[in-house]
PyMOL CGO cylinders between C-alpha atoms (Angstrom):
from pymol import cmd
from pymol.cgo import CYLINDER

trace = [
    CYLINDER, 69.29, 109.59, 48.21, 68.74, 106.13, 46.59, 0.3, 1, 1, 1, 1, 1, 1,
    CYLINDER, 68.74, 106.13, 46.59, 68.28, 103.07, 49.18, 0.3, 1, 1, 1, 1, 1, 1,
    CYLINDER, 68.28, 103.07, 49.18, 70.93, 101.05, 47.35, 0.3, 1, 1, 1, 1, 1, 1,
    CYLINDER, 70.93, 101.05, 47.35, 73.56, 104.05, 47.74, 0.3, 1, 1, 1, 1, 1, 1,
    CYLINDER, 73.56, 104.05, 47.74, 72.99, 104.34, 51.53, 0.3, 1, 1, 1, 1, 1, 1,
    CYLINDER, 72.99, 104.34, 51.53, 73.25, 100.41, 51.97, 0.3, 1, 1, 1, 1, 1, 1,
    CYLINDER, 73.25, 100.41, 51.97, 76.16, 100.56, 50.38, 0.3, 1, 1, 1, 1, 1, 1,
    CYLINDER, 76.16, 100.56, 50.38, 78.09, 103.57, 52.21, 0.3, 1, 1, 1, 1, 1, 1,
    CYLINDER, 78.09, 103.57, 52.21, 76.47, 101.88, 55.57, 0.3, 1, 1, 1, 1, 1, 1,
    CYLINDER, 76.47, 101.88, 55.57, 78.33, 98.24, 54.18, 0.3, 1, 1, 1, 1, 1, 1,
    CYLINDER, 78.33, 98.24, 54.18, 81.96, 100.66, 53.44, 0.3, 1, 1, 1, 1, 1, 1,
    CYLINDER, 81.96, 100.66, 53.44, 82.08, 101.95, 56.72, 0.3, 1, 1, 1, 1, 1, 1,
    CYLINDER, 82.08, 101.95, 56.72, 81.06, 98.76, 58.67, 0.3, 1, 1, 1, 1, 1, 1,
    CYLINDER, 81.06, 98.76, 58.67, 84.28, 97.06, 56.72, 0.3, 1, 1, 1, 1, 1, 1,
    CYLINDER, 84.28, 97.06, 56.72, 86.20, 99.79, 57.31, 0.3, 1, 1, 1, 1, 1, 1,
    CYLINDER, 86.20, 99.79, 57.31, 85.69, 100.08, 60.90, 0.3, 1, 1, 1, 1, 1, 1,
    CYLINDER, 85.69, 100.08, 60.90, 86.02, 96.35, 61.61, 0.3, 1, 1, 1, 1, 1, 1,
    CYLINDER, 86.02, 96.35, 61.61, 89.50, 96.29, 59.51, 0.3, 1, 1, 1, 1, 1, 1,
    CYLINDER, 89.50, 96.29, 59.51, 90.15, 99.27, 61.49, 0.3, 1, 1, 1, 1, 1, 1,
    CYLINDER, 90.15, 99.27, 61.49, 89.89, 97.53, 64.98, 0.3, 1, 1, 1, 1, 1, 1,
    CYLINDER, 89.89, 97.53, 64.98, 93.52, 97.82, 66.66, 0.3, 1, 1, 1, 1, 1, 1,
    CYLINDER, 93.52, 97.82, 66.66, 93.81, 96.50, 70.02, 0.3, 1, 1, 1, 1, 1, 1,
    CYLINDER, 93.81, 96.50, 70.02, 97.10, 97.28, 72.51, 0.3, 1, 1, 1, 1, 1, 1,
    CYLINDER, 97.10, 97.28, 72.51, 99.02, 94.97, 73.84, 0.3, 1, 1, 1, 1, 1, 1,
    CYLINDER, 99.02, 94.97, 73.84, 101.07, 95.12, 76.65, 0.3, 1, 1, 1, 1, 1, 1,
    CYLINDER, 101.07, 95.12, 76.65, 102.95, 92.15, 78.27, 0.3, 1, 1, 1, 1, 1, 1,
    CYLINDER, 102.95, 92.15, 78.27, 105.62, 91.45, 80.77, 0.3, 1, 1, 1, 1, 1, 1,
    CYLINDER, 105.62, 91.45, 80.77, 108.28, 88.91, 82.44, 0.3, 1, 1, 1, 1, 1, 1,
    CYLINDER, 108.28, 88.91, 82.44, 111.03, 87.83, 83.95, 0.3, 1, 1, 1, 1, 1, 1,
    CYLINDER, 111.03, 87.83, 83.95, 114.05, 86.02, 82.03, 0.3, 1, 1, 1, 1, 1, 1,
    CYLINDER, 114.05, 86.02, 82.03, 115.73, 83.60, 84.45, 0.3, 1, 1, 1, 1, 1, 1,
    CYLINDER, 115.73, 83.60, 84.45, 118.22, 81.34, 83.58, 0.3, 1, 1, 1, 1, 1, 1,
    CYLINDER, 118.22, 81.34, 83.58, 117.08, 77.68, 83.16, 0.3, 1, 1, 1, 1, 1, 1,
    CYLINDER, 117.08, 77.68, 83.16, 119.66, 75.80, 85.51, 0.3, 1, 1, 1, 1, 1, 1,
    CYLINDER, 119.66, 75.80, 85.51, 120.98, 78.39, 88.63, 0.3, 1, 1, 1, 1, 1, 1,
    CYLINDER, 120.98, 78.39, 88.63, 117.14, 80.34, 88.43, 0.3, 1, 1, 1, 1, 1, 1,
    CYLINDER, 117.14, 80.34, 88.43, 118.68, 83.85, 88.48, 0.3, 1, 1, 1, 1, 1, 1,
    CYLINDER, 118.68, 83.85, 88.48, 117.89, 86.78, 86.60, 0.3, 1, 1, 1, 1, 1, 1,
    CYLINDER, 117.89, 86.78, 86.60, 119.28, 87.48, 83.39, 0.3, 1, 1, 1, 1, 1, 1,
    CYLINDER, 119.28, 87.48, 83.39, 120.06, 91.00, 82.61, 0.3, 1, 1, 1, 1, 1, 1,
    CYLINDER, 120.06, 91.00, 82.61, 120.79, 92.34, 78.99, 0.3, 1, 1, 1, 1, 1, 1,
    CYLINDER, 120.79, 92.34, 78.99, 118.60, 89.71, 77.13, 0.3, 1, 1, 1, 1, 1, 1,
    CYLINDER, 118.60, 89.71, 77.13, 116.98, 91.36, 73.81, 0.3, 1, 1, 1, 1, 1, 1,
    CYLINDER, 116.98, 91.36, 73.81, 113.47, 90.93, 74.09, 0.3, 1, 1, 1, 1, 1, 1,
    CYLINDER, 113.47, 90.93, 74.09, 111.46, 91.91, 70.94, 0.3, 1, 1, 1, 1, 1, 1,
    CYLINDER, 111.46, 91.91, 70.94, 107.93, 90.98, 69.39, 0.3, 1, 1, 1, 1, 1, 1,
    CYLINDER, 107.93, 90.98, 69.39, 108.39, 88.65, 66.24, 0.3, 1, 1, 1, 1, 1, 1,
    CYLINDER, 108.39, 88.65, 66.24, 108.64, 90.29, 63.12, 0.3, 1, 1, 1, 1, 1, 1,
    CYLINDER, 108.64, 90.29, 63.12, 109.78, 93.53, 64.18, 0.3, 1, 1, 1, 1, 1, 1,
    CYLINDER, 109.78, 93.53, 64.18, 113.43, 95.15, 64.52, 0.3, 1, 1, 1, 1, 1, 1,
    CYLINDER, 113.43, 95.15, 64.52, 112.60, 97.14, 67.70, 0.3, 1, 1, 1, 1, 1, 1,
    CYLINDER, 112.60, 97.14, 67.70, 112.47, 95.64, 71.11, 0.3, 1, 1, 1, 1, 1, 1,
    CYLINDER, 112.47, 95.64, 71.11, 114.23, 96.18, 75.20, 0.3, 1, 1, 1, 1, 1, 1,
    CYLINDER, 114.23, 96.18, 75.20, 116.80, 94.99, 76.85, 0.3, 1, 1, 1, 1, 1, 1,
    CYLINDER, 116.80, 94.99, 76.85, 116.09, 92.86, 80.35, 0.3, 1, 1, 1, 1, 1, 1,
    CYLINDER, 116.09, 92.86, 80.35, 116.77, 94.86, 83.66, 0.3, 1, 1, 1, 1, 1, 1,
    CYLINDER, 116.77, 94.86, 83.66, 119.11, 93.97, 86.12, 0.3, 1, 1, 1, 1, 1, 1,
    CYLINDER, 119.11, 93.97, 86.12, 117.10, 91.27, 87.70, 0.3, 1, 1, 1, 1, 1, 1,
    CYLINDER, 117.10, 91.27, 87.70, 115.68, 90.30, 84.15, 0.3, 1, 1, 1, 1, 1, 1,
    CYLINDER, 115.68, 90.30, 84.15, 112.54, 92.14, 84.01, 0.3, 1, 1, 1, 1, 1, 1,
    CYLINDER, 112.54, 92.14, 84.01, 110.70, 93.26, 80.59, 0.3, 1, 1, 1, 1, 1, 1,
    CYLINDER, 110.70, 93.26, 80.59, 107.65, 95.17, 79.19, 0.3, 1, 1, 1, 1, 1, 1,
    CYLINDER, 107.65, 95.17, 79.19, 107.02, 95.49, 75.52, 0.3, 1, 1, 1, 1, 1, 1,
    CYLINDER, 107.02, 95.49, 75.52, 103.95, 97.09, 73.85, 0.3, 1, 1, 1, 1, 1, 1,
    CYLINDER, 103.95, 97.09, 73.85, 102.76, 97.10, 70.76, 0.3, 1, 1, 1, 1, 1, 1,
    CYLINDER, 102.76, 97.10, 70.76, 99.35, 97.85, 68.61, 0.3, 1, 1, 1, 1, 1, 1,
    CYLINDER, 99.35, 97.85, 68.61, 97.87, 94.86, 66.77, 0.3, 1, 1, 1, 1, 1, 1,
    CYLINDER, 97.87, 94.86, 66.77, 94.75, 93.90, 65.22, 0.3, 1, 1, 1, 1, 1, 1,
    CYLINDER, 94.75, 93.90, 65.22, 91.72, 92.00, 67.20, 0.3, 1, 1, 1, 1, 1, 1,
    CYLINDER, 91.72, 92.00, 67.20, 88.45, 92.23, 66.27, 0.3, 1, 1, 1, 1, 1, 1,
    CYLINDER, 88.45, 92.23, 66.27, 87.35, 90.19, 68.85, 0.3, 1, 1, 1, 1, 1, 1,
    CYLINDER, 87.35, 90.19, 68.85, 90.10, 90.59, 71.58, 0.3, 1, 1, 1, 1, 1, 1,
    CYLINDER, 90.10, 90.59, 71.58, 93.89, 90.97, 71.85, 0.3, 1, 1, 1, 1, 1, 1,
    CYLINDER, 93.89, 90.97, 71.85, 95.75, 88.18, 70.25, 0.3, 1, 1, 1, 1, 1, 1,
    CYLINDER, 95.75, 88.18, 70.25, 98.79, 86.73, 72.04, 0.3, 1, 1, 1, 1, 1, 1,
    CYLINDER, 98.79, 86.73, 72.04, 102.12, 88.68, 71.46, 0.3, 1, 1, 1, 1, 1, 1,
    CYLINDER, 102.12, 88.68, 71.46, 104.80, 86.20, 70.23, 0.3, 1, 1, 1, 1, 1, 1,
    CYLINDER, 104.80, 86.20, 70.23, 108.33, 87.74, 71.39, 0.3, 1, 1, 1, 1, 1, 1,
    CYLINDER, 108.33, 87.74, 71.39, 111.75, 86.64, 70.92, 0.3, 1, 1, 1, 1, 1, 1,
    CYLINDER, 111.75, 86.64, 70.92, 114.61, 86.35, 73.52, 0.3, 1, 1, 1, 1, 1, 1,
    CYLINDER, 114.61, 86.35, 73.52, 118.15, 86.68, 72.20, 0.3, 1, 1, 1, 1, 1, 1,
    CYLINDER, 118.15, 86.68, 72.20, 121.58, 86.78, 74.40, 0.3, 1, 1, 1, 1, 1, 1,
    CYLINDER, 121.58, 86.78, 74.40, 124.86, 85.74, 73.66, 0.3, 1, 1, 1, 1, 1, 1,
    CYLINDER, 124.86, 85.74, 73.66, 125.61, 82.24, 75.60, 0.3, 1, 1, 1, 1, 1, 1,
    CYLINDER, 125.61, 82.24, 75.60, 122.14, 81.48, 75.69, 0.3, 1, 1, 1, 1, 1, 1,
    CYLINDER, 122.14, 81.48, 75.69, 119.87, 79.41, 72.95, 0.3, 1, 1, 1, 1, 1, 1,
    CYLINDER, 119.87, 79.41, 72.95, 117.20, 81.85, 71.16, 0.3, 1, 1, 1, 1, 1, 1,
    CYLINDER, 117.20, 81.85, 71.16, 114.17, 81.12, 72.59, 0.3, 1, 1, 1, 1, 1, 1,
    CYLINDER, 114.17, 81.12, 72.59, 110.30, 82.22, 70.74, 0.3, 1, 1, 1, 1, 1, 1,
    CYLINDER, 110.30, 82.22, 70.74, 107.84, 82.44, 73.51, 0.3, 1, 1, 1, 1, 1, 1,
    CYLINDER, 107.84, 82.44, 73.51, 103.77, 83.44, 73.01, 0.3, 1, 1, 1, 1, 1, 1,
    CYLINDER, 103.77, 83.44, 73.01, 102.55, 85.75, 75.86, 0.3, 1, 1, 1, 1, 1, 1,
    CYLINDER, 102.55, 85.75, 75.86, 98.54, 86.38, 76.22, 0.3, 1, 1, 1, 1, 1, 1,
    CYLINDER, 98.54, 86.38, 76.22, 97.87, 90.40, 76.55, 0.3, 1, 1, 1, 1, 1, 1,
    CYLINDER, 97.87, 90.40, 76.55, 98.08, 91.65, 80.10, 0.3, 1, 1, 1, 1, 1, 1,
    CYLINDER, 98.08, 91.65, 80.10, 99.90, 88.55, 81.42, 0.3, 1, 1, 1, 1, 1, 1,
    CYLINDER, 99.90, 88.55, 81.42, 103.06, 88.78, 83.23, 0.3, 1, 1, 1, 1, 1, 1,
    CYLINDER, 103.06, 88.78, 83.23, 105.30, 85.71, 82.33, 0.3, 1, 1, 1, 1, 1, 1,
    CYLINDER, 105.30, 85.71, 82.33, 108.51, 83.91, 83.79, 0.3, 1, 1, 1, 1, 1, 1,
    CYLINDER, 108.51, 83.91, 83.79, 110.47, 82.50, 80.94, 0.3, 1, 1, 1, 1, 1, 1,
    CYLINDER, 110.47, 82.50, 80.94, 113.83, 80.28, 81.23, 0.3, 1, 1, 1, 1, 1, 1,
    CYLINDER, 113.83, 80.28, 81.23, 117.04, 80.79, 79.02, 0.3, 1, 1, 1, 1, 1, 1,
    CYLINDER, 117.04, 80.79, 79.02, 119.01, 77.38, 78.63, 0.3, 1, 1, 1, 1, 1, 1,
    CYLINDER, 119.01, 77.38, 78.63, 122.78, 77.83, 78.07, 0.3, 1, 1, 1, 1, 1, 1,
    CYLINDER, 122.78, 77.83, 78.07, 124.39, 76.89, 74.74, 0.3, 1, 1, 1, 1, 1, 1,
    CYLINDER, 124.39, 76.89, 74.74, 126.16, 74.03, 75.17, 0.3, 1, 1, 1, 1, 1, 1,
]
cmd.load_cgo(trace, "trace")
């Protein structure tokens, strides 16, 4: 086989594999509300961008995963937190990390 041919398969699969690299992420909470601290239960949590997400527990937990590109690591999962009565709140969770997040009331 000619040199130049094999460089250049070697080069297509490199760039394919490193476009390739998918990492999963998997984060967690608790949704409290802002002023009396307690859980909030039914709040639609869902990553940004997408129409799928969960619902809060009874004493406002959450787990969403989710498959997203990292070459070098697992990005940060940006989620959004929607409930009727409460102002929409955007939040940016690292991979793995377990985070408390408060709801304010709408005024």
């Amino acid at each position: 086989m000619n040199q130049n041919l094999v460089k250049g398969i070697a080069i297509l699969i490199f760039g394919i594999t490193l476009v390739s690299c998918d990492c999963h992420q998997n984060v967690s909470g608790k949704v409290l509300d802002s002023q009396t601290k307690e859980p909030i239960d039914s709040v639609y949590v869902h990553k940004i961008n997408k129409d799928y997400g969960k619902f809060t527990s009874e004493n406002g937990a959450f787990e969403l995963d989710a498959t997203s590109g990292g070459l070098f690591g697992c990005p940060p999962m940006k989620i959004v937190l929607n409930k009727n009565g409460y102002e929409q709140k955007v939040e940016e969770i690292e991979n793995s990390e377990n985070k408390t997040i408060f709801l304010t009331k709408n005024q």
